[in-house]
N, C-alpha and C positions, 0 to 999 in steps of 0.2 A: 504493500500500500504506500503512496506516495505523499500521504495528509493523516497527521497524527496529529491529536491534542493530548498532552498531561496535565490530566485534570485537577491534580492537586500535586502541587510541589512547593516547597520550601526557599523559591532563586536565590531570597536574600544571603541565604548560608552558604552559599555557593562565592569562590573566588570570581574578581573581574574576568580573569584568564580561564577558567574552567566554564564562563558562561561564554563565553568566545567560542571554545570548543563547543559547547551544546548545539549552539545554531551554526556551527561551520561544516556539522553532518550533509552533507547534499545527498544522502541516501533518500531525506525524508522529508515532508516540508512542516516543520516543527509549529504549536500552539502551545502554551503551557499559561495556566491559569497559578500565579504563584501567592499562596496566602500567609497571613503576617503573621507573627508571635506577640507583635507590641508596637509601641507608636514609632520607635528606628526602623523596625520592620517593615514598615509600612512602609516608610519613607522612604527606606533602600529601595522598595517595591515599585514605590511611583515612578524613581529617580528611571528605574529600569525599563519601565514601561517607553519612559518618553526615551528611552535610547534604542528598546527592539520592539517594534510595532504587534511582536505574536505576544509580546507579552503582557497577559492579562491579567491585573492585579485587585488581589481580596485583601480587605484591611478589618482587621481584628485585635482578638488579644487568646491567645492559647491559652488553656485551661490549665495545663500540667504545671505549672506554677504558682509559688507565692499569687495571692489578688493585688490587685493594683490600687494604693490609696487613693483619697478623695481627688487628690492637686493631679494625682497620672493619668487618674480616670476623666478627669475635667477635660485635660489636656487632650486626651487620645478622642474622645465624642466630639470635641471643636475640629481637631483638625479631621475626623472622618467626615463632619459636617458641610468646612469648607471644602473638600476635595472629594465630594459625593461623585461628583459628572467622572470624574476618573475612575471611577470605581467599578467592578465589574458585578465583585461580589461583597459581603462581609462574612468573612472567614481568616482564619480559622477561630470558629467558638465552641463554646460547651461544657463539658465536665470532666472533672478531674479525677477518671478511671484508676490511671496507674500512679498517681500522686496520693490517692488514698491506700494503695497496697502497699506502695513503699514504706507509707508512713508507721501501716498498721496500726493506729493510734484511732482507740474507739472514740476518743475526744474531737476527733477530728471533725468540723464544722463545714457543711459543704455547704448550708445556706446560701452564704455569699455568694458562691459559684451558681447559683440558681438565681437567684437575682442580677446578678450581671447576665446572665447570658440570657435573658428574659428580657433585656432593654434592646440588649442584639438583635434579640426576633423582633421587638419593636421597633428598631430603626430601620433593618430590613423590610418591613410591611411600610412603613411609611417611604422609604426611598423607592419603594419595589424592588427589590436588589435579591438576588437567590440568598441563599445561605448556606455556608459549608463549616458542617458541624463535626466535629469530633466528640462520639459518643457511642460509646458500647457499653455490649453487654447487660447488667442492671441501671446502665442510666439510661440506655435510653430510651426506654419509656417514658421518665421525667422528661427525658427533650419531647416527646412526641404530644405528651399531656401541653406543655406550654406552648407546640407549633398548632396545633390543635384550637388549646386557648384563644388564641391571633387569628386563627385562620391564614396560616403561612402555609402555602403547597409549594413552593420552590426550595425544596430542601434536600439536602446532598449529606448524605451519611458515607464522608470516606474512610474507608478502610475498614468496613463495618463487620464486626463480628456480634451474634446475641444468638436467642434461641428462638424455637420456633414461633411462640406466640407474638416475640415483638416482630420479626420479617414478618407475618401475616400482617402483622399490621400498617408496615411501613406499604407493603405492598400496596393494601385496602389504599392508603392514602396517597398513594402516588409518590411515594418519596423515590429519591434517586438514590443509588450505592455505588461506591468504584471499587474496583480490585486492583491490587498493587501486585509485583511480578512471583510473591508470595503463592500464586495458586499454584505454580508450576510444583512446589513442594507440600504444601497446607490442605492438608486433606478436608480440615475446617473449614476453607474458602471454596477449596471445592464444592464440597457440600453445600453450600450457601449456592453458589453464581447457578452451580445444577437445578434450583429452586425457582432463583430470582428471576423474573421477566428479563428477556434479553434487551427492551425496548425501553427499559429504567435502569439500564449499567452506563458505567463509563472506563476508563483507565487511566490508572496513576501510578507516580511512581515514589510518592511524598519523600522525595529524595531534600536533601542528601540520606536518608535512614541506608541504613547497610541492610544487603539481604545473603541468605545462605544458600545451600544448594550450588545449582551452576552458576549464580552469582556471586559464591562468596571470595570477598578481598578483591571484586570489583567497587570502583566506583559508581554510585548511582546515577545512573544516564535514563534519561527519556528512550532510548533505541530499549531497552529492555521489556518494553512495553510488548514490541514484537512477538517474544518469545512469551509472552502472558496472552495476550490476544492467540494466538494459536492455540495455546491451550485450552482458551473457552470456548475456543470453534471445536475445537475435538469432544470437552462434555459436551458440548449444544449440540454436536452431528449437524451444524452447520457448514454450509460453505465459507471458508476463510476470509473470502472478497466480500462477502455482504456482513461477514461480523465487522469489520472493518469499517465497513462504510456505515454501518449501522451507531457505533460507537462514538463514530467521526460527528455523524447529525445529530444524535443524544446529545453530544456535549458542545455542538454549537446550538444547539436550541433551548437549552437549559440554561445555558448564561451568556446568551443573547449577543454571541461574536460571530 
């Protein structure tokens, strides 16, 4: 296939030089929707966009983190405010799955993380902006009860793992899911994308994360996508050229590039 999008990546974490290489691939004609961790994030993000036209930039604040006091939080909704029209999506938001295992700490207060990411789905319904949420497993439910709440249907669960009753549900609701190059080895994702409507997927490579299998002590490249995409065409007993082209429209239609 000659027209890729990665639906969710990380650019800012990426060297000047190593994004040079990304889009000097002529294999493939590159998209990549890149979402923030925090208001630098963001800002690297933009900087990037106005320099490589495929790149499409989400502005947020990552869950797996410390929350963000009163003055960061001011700080980051003003400038998401002023720099809406640049904006593709607001992402990456959500909850903080692996920040509460690590902690193991029953003290631990997710509150706040539900109230922030609750204004995100508010500012996305008000901007009309999609939204790319980080959330598994037991949380996301809570994300589904608050897009629900709002009535936000432009919602992107990347890199989604949970059980069966929340995918029925994401399903029922028309949410979106992507798979990172993860299914080639992950019998879990397997099993997931085998389920999921192929006409609500996308691909990502939420790089820089490192991945294992035939990818490991590779660096995370968008061309990796490839070797993921063949693989859903093989669960799906699809033809390769229409998973492709299918992936390609899902995810220019879902966040409107």
């Amino acid at each position: 296939m000659d027209k890729l999008i990665d639906a969710h990546i990380h650019l800012d974490k990426y060297s000047d030089e190593e994004i040079k290489e990304i889009f000097k691939d002529s294999s493939f004609q590159l998209s990549v929707i890149t979402v923030s961790y925090d208001l630098e994030s963001s800002k690297r993000n933009l900087a990037l966009s106005n320099e490589y036209p495929n790149i499409k930039p989400a502005y947020g604040f990552h869950p797996e983190q410390d929350l963000p006091n009163d003055q960061e939080l001011s700080e980051l909704f003003s400038w998401m405010e002023a720099h809406k029209d640049q904006m593709t999506a607001v992402g990456e938001v959500g909850l903080p799955y692996y920040l509460r295992r690590k902690q193991a700490d029953s003290a631990f207060q997710i509150e706040g993380y539900i109230v922030l990411l609750e204004e995100f789905i508010k500012l996305a319904k008000r901007w009309e902006k999609p939204i790319a949420l980080h959330a598994v497993y037991n949380d996301a439910p809570i994300v589904c009860n608050l897009l629900e709440k709002h009535s936000v249907q432009k919602a992107h669960f990347h890199w989604f793992k949970g059980d069966h009753a929340t995918v029925r549900r994401l399903i029922s609701n028309g949410y979106f899911i992507s798979f990172t190059p993860d299914i080639v080895y992950e019998k879990e994702i397997q099993d997931l994308v085998r389920y999921y409507p192929l006409d609500k997927m996308m691909a990502e490579t939420d790089g820089p994360w490192p991945f294992k299998g035939p990818f490991k002590g590779q660096p995370t490249h968008p061309a990796m996508m490839n070797h993921a995409i063949k693989n859903l065409a093989d669960i799906k007993k699809k033809p390769l050229e229409s998973v492709y082209r299918l992936l390609y429209q899902n995810t220019r239609s879902f966040y409107n590039i």
